[in-house]
C-alpha positions as a Python dict, from the first residue, in 0.01 Angstrom:
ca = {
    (1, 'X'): (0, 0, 0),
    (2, 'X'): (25, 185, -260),
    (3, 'X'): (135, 94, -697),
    (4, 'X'): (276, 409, -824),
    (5, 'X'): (407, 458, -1204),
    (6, 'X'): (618, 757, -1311),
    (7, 'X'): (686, 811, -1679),
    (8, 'X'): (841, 1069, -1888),
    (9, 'X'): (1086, 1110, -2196),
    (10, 'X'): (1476, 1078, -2151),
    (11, 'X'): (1633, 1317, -1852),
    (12, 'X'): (1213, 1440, -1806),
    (13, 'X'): (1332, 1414, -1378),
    (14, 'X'): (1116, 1073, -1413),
    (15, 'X'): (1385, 890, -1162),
    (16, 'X'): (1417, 1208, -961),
    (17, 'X'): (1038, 1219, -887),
    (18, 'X'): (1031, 834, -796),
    (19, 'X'): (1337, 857, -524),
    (20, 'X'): (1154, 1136, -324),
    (21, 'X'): (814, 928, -369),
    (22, 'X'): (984, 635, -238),
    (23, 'X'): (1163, 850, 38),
    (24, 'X'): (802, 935, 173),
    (25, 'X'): (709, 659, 258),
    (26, 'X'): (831, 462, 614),
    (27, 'X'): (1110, 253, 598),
    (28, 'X'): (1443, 231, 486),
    (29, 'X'): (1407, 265, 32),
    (30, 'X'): (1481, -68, -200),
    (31, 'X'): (1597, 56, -544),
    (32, 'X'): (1555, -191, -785),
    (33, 'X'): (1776, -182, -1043),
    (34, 'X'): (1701, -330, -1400),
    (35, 'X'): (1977, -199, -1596),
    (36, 'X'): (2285, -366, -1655),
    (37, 'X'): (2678, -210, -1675),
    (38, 'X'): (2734, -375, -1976),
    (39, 'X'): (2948, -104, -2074),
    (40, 'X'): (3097, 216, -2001),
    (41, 'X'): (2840, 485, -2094),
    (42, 'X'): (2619, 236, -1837),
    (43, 'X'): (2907, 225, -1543),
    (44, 'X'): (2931, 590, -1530),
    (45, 'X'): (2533, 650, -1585),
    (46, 'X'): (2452, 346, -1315),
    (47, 'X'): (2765, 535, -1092),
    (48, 'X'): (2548, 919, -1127),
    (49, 'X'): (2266, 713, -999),
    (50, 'X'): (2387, 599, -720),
    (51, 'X'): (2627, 873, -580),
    (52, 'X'): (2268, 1108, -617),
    (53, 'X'): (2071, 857, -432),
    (54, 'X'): (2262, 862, -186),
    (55, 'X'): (2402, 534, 63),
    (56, 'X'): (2059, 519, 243),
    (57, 'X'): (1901, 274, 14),
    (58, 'X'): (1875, -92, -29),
    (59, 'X'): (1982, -222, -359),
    (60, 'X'): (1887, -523, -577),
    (61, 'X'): (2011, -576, -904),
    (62, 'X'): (1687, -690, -1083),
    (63, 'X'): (1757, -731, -1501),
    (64, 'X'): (1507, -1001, -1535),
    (65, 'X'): (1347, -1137, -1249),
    (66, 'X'): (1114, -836, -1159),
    (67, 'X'): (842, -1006, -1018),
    (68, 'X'): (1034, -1245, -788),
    (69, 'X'): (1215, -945, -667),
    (70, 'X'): (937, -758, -570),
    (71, 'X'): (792, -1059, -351),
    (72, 'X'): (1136, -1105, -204),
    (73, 'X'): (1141, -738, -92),
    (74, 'X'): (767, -708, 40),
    (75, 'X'): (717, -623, 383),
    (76, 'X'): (970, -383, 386),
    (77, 'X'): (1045, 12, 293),
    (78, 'X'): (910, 147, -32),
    (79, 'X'): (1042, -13, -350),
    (80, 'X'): (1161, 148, -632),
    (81, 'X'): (1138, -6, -983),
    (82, 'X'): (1357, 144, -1244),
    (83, 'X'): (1311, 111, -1494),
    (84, 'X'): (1070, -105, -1681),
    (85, 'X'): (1187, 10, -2022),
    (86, 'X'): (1566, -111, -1953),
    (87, 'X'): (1363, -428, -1792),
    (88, 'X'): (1144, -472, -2111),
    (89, 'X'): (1468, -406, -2333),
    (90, 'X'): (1643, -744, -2120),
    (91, 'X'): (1318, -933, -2162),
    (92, 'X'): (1351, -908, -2534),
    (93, 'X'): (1747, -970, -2592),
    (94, 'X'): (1669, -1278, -2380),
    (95, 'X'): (1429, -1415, -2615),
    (96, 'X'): (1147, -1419, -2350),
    (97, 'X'): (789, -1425, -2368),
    (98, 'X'): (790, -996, -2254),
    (99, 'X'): (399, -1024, -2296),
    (100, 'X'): (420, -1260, -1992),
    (101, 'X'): (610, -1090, -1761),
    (102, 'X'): (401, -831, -1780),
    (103, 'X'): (130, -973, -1699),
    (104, 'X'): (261, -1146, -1428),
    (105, 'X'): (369, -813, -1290),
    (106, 'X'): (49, -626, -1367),
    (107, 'X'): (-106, -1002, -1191),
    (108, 'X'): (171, -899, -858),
    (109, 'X'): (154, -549, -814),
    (110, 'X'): (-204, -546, -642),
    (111, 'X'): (-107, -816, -431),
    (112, 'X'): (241, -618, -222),
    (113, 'X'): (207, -494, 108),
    (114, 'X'): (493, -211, 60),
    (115, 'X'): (451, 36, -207),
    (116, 'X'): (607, -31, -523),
    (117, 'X'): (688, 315, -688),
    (118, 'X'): (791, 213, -1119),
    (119, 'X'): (1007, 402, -1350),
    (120, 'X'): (892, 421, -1735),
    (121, 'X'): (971, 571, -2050),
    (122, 'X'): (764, 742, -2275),
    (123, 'X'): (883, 595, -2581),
    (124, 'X'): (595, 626, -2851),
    (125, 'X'): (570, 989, -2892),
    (126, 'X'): (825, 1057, -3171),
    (127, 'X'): (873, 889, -3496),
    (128, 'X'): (815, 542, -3624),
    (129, 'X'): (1115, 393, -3571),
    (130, 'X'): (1279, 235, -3921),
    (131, 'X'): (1391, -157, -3780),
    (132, 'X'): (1130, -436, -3701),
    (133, 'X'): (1352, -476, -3331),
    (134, 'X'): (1292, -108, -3221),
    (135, 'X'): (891, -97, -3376),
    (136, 'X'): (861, -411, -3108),
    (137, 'X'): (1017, -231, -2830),
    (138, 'X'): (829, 74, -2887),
    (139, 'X'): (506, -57, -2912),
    (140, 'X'): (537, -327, -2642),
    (141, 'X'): (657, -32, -2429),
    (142, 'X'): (338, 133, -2447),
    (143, 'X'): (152, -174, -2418),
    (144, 'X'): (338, -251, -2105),
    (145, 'X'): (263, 110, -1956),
    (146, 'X'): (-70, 43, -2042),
    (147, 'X'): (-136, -234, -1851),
    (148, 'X'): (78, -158, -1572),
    (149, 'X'): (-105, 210, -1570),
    (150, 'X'): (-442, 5, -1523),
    (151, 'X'): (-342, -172, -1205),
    (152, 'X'): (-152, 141, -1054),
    (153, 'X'): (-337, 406, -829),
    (154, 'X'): (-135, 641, -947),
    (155, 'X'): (61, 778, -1256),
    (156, 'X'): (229, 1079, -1328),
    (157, 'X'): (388, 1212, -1627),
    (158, 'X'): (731, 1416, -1592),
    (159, 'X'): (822, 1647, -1806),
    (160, 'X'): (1109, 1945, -1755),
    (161, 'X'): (1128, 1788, -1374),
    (162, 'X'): (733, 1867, -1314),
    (163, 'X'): (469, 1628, -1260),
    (164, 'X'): (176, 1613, -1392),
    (165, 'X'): (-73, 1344, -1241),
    (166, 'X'): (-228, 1142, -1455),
    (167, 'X'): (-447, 903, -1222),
}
């Protein structure tokens, strides 16, 4: 079993990287999906996903309920997670507890029998951002990263479609 996290800034070939991870693995690929096509710009974006991707995967449309997902899903292919930036965004505009979720994922992760392969952003290396909403997002982001980068056996860092390993 395997925990793998990928992050990266925006377009870094983060998502790119995690498909062919999960693609090594046996078994047919779960892509779990934490974004939402709440409008537009997210249609076409979610649309680009998939037609890349390709039909060969199974897919689960995860915006909140990350950790039941993953134990719903165990036992089979290689599950891919992303990403926990769009699922920390939905934790917050639902007025949830995001501190708890991830620790009840960080709590999960060791415990799956099929790798779980998670999508991140790196979100606190530019400037402080000017609205209490976005300083919580940015900083729980890293917190979350941070404690889901201490239970993973693995991390790399994408950037310009290389990896770099991290752990």
């Amino acid at each position: 079993m395997a925990v793998i996290l990928i992050t990266g800034g925006a377009r870094s070939g983060k998502s790119r990287r995690a498909e062919s991870r999960a693609r090594s693995f046996p078994g047919q690929p779960i892509y779990i999906a934490t974004a939402e096509a709440l409008d537009a710009e997210m249609v076409e974006r979610i649309a680009r996903h998939r037609a890349r991707r390709g039909g060969d995967w199974i897919e689960r449309e995860v915006p909140l309920d990350l950790v039941a997902a993953l134990a719903e899903t165990d036992g089979g292919g290689a599950r891919l997670v992303d990403c926990l930036t769009l699922w920390l965004s939905n934790l917050l505009h639902a007025g949830r507890d995001w501190s708890q979720d991830v620790a009840r994922l960080a709590e999960a992760l060791p415990r799956q029998h099929s790798p779980v392969i998670m999508v991140t952003n790196e979100v606190g290396l530019g400037i402080v951002p000017d609205n209490a909403l976005a300083r919580t997002f940015r900083d729980g982001a890293g917190l979350m990263n941070q404690t889901i980068a201490g239970v993973a056996e693995e991390v790399e860092f994408v950037v310009a479609g290389l990896p770099l390993k991290l752990k």
